[in-house]
GUKE-867557 format. One record per residue (C-alpha): residue number from 0; x negated, y, z negated. Coordinates in steps of 0.1 Angstrom, whole numbers, plus 2048, in hexadecimal, padded with zeros to 3 digits. Example, Ala and Ser with C-alpha at 12.3 -4.5 7.8 and 13.67 -1.06 7.14 Angstrom:
<sites>
<0 <785 7D3 7B2>>
<1 <777 7F5 7B9>>
</sites>
This chain:
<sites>
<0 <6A1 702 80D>>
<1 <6B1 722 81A>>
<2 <6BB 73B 805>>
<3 <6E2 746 801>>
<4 <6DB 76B 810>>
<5 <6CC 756 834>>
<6 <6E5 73C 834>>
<7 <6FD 75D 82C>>
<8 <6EC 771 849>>
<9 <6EB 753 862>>
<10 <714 74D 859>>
<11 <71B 771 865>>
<12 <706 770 883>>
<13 <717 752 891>>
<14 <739 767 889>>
<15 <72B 77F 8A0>>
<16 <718 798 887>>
<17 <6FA 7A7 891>>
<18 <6DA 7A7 87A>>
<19 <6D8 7CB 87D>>
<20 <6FE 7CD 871>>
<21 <6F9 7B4 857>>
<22 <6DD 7C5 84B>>
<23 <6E8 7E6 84A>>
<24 <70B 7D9 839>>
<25 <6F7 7C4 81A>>
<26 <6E5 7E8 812>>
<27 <703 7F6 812>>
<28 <716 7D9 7FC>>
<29 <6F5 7DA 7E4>>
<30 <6FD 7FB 7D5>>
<31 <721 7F5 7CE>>
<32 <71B 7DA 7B2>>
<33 <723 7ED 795>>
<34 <740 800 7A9>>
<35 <74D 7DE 7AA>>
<36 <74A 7D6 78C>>
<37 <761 7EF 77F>>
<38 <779 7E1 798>>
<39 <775 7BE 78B>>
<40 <781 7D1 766>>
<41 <79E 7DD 76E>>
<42 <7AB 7C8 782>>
<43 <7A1 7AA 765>>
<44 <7BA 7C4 74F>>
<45 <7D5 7C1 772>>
<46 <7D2 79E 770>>
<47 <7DA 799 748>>
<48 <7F7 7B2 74C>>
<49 <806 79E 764>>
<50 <7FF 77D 752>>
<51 <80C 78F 732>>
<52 <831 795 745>>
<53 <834 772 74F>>
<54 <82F 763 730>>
<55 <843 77C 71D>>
<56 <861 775 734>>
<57 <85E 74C 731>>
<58 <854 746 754>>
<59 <860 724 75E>>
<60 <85C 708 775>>
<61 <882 70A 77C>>
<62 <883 730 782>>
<63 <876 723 7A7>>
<64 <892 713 7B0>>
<65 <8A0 723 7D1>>
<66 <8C3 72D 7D2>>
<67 <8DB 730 7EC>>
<68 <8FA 744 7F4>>
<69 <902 761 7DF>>
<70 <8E5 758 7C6>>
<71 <8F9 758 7A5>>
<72 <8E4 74E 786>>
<73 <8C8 750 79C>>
<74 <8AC 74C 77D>>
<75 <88E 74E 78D>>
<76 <899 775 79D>>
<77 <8A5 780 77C>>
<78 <885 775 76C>>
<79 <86E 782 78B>>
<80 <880 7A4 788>>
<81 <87C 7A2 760>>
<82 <855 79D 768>>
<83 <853 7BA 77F>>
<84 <864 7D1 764>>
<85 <84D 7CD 74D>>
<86 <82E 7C9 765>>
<87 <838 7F0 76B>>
<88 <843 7FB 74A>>
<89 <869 800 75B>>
<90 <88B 7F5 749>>
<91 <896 7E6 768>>
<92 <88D 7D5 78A>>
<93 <89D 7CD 7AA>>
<94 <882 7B1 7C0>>
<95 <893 7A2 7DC>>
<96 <887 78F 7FC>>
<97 <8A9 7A3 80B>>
<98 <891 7C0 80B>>
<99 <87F 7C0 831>>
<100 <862 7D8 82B>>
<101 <858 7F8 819>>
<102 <86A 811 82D>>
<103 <889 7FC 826>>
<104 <881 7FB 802>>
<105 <87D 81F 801>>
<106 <89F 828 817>>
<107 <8AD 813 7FD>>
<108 <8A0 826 7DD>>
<109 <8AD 84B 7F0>>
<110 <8C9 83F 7FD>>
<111 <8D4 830 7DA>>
<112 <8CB 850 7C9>>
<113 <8D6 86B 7E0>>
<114 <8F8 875 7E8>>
<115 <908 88F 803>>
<116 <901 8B5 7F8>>
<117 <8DE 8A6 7E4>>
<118 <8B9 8B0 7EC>>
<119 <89E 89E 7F1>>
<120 <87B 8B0 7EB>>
<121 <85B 8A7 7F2>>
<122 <840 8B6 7DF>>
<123 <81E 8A5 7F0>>
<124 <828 8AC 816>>
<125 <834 897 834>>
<126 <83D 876 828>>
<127 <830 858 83B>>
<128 <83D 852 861>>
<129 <856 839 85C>>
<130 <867 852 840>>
<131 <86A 869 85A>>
<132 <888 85E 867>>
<133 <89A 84C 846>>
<134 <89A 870 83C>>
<135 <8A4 883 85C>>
<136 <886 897 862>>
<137 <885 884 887>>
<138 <8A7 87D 88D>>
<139 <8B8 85D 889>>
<140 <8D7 844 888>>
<141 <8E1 843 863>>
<142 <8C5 85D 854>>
<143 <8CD 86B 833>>
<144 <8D1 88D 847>>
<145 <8F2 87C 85A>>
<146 <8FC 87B 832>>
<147 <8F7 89F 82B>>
<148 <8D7 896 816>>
<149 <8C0 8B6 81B>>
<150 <89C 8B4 81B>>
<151 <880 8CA 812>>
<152 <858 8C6 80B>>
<153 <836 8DD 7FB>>
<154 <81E 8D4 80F>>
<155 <7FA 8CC 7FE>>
<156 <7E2 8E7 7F9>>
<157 <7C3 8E5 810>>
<158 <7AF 8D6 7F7>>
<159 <7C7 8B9 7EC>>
<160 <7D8 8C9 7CF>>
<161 <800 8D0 7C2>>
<162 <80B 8F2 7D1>>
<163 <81A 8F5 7AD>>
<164 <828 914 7B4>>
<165 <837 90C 7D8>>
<166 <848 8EE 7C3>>
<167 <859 900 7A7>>
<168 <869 914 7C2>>
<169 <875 8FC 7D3>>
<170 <888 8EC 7B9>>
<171 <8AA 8F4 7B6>>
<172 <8CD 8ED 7AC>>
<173 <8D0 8D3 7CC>>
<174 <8B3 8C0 7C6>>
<175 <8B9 89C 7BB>>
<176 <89A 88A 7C4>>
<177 <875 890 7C3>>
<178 <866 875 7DB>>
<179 <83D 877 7D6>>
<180 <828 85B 7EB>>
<181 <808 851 7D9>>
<182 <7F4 843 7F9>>
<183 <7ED 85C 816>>
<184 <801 84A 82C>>
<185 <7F4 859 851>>
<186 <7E9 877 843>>
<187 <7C4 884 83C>>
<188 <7CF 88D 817>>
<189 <7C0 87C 7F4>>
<190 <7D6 862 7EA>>
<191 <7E6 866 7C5>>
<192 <7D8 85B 7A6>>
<193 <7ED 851 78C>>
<194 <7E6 86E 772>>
<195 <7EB 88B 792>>
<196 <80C 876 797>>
<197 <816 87B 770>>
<198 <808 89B 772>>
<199 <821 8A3 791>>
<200 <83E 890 77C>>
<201 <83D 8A7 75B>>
<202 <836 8C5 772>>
<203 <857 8BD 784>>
<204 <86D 8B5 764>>
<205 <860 8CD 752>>
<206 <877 8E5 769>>
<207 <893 8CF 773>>
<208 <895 8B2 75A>>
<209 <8B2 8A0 76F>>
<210 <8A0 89A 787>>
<211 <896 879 796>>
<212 <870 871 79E>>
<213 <868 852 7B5>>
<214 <849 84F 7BE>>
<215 <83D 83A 7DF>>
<216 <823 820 7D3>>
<217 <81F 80E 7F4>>
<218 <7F5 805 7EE>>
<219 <7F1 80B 7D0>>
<220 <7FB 7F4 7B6>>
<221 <7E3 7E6 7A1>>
<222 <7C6 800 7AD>>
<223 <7C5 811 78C>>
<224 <7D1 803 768>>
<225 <7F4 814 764>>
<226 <80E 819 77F>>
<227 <826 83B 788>>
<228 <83E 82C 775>>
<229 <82C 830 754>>
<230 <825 851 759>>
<231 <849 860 75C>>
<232 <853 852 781>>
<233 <87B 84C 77D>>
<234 <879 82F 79D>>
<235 <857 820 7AD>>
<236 <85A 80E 7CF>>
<237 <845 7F7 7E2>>
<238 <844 7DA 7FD>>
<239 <83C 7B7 7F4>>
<240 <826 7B0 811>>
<241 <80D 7C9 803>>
<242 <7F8 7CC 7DF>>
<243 <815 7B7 7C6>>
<244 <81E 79E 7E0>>
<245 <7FA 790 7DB>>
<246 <7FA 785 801>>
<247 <814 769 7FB>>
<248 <834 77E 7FD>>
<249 <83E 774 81F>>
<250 <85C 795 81E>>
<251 <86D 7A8 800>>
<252 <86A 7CA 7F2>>
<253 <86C 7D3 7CB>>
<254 <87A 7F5 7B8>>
<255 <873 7F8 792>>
<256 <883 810 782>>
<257 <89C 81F 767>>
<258 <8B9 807 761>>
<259 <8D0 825 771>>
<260 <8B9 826 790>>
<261 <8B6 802 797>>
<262 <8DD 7FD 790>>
<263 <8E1 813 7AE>>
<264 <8CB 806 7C3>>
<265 <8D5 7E3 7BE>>
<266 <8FC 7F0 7C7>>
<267 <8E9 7FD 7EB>>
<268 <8DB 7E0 7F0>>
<269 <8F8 7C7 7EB>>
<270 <919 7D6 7E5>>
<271 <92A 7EC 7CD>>
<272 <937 7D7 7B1>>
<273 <91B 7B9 7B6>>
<274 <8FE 7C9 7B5>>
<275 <8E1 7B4 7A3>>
<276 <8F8 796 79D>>
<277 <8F1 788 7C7>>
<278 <8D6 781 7DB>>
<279 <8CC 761 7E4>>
<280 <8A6 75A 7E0>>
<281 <8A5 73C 7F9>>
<282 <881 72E 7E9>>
<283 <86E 749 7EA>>
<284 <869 752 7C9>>
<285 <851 73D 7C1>>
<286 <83B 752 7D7>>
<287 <844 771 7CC>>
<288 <83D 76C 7A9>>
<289 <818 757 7B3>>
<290 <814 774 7CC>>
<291 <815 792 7AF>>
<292 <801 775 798>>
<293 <7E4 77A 7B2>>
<294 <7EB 79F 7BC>>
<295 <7CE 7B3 7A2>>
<296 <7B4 794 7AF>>
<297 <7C5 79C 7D4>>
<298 <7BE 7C4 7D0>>
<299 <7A0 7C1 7C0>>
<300 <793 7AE 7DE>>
<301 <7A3 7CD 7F7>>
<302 <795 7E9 7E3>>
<303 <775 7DE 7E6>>
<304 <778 7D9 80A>>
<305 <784 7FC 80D>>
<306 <766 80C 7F3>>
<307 <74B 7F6 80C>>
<308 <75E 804 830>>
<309 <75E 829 822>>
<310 <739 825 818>>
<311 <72D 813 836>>
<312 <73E 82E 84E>>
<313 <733 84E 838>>
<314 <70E 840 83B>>
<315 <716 843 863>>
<316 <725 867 860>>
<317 <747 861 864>>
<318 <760 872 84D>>
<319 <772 85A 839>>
<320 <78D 85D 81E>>
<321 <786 85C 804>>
<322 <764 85D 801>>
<323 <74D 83D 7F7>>
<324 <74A 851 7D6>>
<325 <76B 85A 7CD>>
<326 <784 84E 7B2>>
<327 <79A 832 7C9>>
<328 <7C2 835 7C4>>
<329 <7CF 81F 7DD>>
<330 <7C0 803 7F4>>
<331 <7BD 81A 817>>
<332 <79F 827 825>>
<333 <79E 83E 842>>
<334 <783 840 85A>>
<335 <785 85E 876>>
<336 <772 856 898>>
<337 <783 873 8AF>>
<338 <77A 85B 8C8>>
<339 <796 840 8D3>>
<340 <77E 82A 8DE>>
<341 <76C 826 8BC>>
<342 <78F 825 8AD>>
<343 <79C 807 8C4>>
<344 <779 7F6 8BD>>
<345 <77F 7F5 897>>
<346 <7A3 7E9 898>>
<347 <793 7CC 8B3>>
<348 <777 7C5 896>>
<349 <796 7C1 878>>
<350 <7A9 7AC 893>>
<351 <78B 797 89A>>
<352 <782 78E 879>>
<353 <7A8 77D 872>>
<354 <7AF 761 868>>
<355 <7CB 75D 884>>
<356 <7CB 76E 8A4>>
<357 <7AA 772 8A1>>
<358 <7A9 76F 8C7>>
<359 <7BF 78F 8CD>>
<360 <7B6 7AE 8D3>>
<361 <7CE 7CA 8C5>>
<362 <7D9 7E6 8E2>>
<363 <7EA 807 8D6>>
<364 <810 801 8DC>>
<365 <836 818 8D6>>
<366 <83A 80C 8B3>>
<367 <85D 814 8A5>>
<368 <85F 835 88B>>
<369 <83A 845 897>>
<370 <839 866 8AC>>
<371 <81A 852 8BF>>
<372 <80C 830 8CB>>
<373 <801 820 8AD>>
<374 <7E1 806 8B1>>
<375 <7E1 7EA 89A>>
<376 <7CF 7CC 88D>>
<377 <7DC 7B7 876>>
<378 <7D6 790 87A>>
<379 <7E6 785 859>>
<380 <7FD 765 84D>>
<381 <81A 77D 844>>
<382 <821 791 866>>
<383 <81C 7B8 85A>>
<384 <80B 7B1 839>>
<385 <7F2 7CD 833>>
<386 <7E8 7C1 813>>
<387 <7D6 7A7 82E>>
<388 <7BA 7AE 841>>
<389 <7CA 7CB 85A>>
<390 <7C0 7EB 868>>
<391 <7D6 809 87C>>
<392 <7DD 82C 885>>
<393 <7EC 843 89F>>
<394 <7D7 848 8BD>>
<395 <7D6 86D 8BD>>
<396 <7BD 886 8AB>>
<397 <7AA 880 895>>
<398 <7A9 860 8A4>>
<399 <7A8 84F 87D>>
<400 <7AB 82D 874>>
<401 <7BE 822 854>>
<402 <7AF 7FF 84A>>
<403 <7BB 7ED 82A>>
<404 <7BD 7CA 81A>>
<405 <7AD 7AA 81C>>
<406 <7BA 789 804>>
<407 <793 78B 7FA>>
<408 <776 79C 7F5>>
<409 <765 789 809>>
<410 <77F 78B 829>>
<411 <77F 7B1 827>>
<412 <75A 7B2 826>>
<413 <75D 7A0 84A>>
<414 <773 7B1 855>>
<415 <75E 7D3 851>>
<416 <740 7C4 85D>>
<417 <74D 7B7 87D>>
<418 <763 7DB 880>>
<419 <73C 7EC 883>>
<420 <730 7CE 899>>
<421 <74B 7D9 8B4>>
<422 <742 7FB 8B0>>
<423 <71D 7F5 8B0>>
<424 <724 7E1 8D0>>
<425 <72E 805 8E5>>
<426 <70F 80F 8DE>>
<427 <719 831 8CF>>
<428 <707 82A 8AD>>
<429 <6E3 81F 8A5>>
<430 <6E3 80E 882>>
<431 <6BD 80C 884>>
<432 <6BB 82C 87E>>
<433 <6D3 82F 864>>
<434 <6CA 831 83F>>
<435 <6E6 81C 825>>
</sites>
């Protein structure tokens, strides 16, 4: 009989992978094993923290009734939102399918908080793209500059750390809101642990105590054992169709957060004087709340998929960020080819190895809210979900890649491999002369 590793090998090569990627990918995946293993921990730690919120708040069978209209006595959001507080240590939560994306989730969290003649800082640089233009930095229709909402932002120091003294002067009487993203976003920066975050947080309140600190955690939930918010974050924001929505969300966007934070968001989002009391769940929450049930298993799968990517492409001399080494803070891995052609052929590889239009092949487009053509593959069962199998980035200098996700471990892994077979297949690399 065959063994598992050549029925294994003869799977991938009728998918299209080469021996010599194959092979140079298993050396690679045999000296992550005990890397992984300390994934496996703590995301068995995710996964009873979860469980431990659902059973403390008397999950039900009927809590997954849909609701209709204004959503009054809607049990099953209550309960979801109950879940979600205590998931991330917060007295309150607002998680709603009414929430479209991210970006919208965190327009809603600044535009709940802020208020004409208030000041917005930033104390770890540019915020992502999409930000740039909720905020007025590129202008737009309804921008919190149209309110009179000032911004202003420290930009990193070169080697990654808190200009700590660029950010106590730059607090003052105006500022209302510290935003800080965790995840790099499009930016060659390290993403943010959780202690640098906390770290940032007492820094901050140490000299202006009123201040409100939300922190973007877009990619990185269930990464590490504790969340922003249990290190001194007033308001956390994410997307559903990312790490808590497990790949099951098919929309929403959640904010936990102090009961005076969430209160105000919820008022945003709805209407003054209703707030939390309406918002129709129309069936979904059955998947929202089995989506953040399978979210650490979910991330657990994408961070390895994201350790095995940056320590194929360091072996091949590419820079990547972080390292194969490093400490891992959030699900994205960046891979810089300065070379549009290697870029394009790893964005064909993620959108090859999809489950759905696996047939396409992705083409650098005008995507709304980026300053450049934006190339991206993502073949997923939720349109946009990057907690799925995706890959993108901005086709200008340094030509990087952002890749993240994958439902498994063992979809990721494919993914990867077939991203190298692609670029193998220009001819611009030689693996056989490549040590893993």
């Amino acid at each position: 009989m065959k063994e598992e590793k050549q029925i294994l090998e003869e799977y991938y090569e009728s998918m299209g992978i080469s021996k010599p990627v194959f092979r140079f990918c298993s050396k690679i995946e045999e000296g992550l094993k005990e890397r992984f293993a300390r994934i496996d921990e703590v995301a068995e730690c995710n996964q009873m923290k979860v469980l431990k919120a659902m059973r403390d708040n008397r999950l039900s069978e009927a809590c997954f009734a849909p609701t209709t209209g204004y959503g009054y006595n809607d049990i099953g959001r209550e309960t979801l939102e109950k879940i979600y507080a205590d998931v991330f240590g917060t007295e309150n939560a607002l998680v709603r399918p009414q929430i479209t994306c991210g970006t919208h989730a965190l327009a809603l969290a600044l535009m709940s908080q802020l208020r004409p003649g208030d000041e917005l800082l930033s104390p770890v640089g540019k915020p992502y793209d999409t930000l740039e233009e909720v905020i007025g930095i590129r202008p737009s229709n309804g921008s919190l500059a149209e309110y009179g909402i000032t911004y202003r932002q420290v930009d990193l120091l070169p080697d990654g750390s808190f200009d700590w003294d660029g950010i106590a002067e730059a607090l003052n009487e105006k500022t209302k809101l510290v935003t800080i993203q965790r995840s790099k976003g499009y930016a060659s920066r390290p993403t943010l642990s959780v202690k640098r975050i906390g770290e940032l947080i007492a820094f901050i309140k140490e000299r202006k105590p009123d201040v409100l600190c939300m922190v973007d955690n877009c990619y990185g939930e269930f990464v590490e054992l504790t969340e922003p918010s249990e290190v001194g974050a007033d308001l956390v924001v994410g997307s559903l169709i990312k790490n808590p929505g497990g790949g099951l969300a098919p929309i929403g966007g959640y904010l936990c957060g102090t009961k005076e934070c969430i209160e105000r968001a919820a008022y945003r989002l709805t209407s003054p004087g209703l707030g939390k009391e309406v918002g129709a769940t129309l069936g979904v929450t059955s998947t929202l709340t089995q989506g953040l049930f399978l979210a650490p298993t979910v991330v657990k799968g994408a961070l390895k998929g994201a350790i095995f990517a940056a320590n194929i492409y360091g072996a091949l001399g590419y820079t990547v960020i972080p390292d194969g080494k490093e400490s891992r803070h959030d699900i994205i891995q960046e891979v810089e080819f300065h070379d549009p052609e290697l870029m394009t052929a790893f964005c064909e590889g993620i959108q090859a190895a999809a489950p759905v239009d696996s047939f396409v092949r992705p083409e650098p487009w005008d995507m709304p809210g980026y300053d450049a053509q934006v190339i991206m593959a993502a073949g997923a069962f939720v349109s946009g979900s990057s907690i799925e199998l995706s890959a993108d980035g901005p086709m200008k200098e340094p030509y990087a890649v952002y890749f993240q996700g994958g439902l498994t471990w063992e979809h990721a892994k494919y993914g990867i491999m077939t991203s190298l077979q692609k670029i193998y297949e220009t001819g611009k690399i030689q693996l056989e002369e490549q040590k893993a």
